[in-house]
C-alpha positions as CSV (number, residue, x, y, z in Angstrom):
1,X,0.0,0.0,0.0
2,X,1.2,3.4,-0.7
3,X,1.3,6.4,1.4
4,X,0.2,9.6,0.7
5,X,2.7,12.7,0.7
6,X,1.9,15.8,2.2
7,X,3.5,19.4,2.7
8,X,3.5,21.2,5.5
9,X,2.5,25.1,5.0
10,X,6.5,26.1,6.3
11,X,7.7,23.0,3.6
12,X,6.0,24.5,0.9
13,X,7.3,28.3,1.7
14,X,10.7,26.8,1.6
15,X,10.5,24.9,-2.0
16,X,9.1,28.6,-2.8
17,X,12.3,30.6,-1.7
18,X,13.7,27.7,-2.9
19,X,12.5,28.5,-6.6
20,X,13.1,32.0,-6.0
21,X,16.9,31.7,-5.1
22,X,17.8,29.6,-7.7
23,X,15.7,31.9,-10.4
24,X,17.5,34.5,-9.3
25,X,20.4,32.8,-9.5
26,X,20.3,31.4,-12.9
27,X,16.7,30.9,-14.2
28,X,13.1,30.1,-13.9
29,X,13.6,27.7,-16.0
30,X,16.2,25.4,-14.2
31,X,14.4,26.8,-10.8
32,X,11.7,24.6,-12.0
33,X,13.1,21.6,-13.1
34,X,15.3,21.9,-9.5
35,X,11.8,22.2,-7.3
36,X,10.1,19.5,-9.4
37,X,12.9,17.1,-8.9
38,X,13.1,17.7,-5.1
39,X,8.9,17.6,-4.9
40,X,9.4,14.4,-6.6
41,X,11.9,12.7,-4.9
42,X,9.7,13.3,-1.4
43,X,6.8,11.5,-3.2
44,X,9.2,8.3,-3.6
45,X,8.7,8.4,0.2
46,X,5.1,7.2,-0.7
47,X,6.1,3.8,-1.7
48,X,9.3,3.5,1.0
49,X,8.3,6.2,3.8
50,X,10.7,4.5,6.3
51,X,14.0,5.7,4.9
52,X,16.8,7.9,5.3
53,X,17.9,8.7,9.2
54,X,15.7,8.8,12.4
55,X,16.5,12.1,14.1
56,X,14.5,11.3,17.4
57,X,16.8,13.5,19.4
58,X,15.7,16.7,17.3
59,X,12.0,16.0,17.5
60,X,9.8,12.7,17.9
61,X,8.9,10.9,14.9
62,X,11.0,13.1,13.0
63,X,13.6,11.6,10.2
64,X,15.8,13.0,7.6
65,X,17.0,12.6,4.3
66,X,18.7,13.9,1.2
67,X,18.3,15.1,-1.8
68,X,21.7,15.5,-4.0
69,X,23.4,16.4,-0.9
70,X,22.4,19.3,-1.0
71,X,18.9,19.4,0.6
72,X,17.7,18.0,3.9
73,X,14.3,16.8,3.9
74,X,12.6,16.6,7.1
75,X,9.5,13.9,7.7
76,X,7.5,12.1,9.6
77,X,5.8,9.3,8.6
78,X,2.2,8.5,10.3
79,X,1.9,4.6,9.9
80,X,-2.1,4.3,10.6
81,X,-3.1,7.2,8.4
82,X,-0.5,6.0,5.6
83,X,0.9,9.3,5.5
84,X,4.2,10.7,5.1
85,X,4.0,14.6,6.3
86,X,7.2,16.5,4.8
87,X,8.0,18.9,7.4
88,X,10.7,21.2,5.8
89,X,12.9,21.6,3.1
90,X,16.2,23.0,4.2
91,X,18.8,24.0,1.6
92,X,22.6,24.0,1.9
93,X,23.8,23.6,5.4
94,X,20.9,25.4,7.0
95,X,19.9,24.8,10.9
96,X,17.3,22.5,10.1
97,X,17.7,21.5,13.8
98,X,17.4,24.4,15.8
99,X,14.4,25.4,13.6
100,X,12.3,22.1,14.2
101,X,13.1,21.9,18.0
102,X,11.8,25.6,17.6
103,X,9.1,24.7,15.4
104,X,7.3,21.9,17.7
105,X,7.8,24.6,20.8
106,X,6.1,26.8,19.4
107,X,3.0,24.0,18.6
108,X,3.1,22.9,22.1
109,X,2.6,26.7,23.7
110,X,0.0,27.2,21.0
């Protein structure tokens, strides 16, 4: 059975700046093709969700994985509801830790 993907609001605003950057960088063009690849590769989680790194000691359920090495995509993977929820898309050597230990604090205040 496959699982469905999903993207969080904050995942989505990254693949955006994402585009953005590398528009601005070279084109929309290969922006797109970039965005598309990475938006594909985190629906391959769908058929193998349990993948790449468990990161429990960042934030439970949480795992990570790659794309290119250049990339870190964060997930969880919700086994009943066959879901894999992509939580951020982090480019480049970016904090993806501090800003998901930040992330679910600010959930649990809420």
């Amino acid at each position: 059975m496959r699982y469905s993907v999903i993207f969080s609001p904050e995942a989505e605003e990254q693949l955006a700046a994402l585009y953005n950057y590398v528009a601005d960088a070279a084109s929309s063009n290969i922006a797109a093709l970039y965005t598309n690849a990475i938006v594909g590769h985190c629906e391959g989680l769908s058929a193998f969700p349990i993948r790449g790194t468990a990161r429990e000691d960042v934030r439970p359920g949480l795992r990570i994985t790659n794309y290119k090495k250049r990339v870190v995509i964060a997930f969880a993977v919700d086994e009943k509801a066959k879901r894999v929820s992509i939580i951020g898309l982090f480019q480049g050597g970016q904090d993806y830790e501090t800003f998901l230990r930040e992330d679910l604090k600010d959930k649990e205040e809420a």
